[in-house]
C-alpha positions as CSV (number, residue, x, y, z in Angstrom):
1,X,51.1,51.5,-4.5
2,X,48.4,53.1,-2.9
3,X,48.6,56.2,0.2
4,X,46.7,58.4,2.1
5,X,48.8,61.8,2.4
6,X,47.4,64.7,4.5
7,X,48.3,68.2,3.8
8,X,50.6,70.0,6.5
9,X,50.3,73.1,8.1
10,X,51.3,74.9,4.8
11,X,48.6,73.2,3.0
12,X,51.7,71.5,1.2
13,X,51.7,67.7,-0.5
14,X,54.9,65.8,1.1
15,X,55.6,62.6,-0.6
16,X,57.4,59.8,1.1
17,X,60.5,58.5,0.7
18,X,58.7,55.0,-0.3
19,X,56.2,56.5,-2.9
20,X,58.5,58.8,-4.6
21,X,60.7,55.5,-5.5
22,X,57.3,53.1,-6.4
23,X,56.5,56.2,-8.8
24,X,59.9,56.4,-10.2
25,X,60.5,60.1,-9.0
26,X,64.2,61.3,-7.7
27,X,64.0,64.0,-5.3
28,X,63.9,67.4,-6.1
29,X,61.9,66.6,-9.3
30,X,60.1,69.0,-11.1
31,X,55.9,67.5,-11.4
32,X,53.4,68.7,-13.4
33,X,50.4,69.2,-11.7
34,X,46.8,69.6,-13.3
35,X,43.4,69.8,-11.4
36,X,40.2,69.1,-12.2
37,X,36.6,68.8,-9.7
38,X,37.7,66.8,-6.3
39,X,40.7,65.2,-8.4
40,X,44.6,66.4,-8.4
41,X,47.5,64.7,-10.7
42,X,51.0,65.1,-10.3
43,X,53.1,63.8,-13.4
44,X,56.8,63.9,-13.7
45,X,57.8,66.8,-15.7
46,X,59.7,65.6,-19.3
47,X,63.2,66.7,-18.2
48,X,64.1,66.5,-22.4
49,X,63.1,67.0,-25.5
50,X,64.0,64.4,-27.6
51,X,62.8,62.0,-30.8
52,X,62.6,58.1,-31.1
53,X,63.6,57.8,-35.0
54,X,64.0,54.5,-36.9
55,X,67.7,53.8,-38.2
56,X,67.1,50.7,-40.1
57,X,65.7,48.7,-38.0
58,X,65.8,49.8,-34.5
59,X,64.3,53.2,-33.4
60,X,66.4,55.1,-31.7
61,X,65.9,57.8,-28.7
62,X,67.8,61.0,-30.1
63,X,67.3,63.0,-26.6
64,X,70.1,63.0,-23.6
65,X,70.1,60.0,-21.4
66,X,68.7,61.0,-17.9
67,X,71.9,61.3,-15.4
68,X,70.6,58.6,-13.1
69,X,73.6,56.5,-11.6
70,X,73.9,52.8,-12.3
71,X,73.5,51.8,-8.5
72,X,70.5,53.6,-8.1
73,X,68.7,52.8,-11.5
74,X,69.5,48.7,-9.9
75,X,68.3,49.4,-6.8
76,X,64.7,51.4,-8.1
77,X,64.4,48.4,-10.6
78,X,64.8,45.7,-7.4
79,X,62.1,47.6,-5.2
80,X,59.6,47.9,-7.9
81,X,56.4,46.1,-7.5
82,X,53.5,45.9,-9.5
């Protein structure tokens, strides 16, 4: 998904309701932000520190499991275009 956003009066970035979901980003999310000439990214902030280790076979994520409820996880996964 592509947007145009215009800064407020604040000079503050707000992001919609629509692009915040296409990005995968629940509110009140901490980004990382880095800059560079004419260019700035925002990146959602690891919220864990965790390890994918092999156990046998599989790997396995040894982090938590973000808190996001069932019904929402769905409901991102229905609205998400590529």
């Amino acid at each position: 998904m592509t947007a145009t956003v215009q800064l407020d009066h604040s000079n503050r970035i707000i992001l919609s309701k629509d692009l915040r979901r296409a990005a995968g980003i629940p509110r009140r999310q901490k980004l990382k932000v880095s800059a560079t000439p004419g260019r700035i990214v925002l990146e959602v902030q690891a919220s864990s520190t965790g390890r994918v280790v092999k156990r046998g076979k599989l790997k396995v994520w040894t982090g938590a499991v973000p808190a996001t409820p069932l019904a929402e996880a769905v409901e991102q996964t229905r609205h998400y275009q590529r």
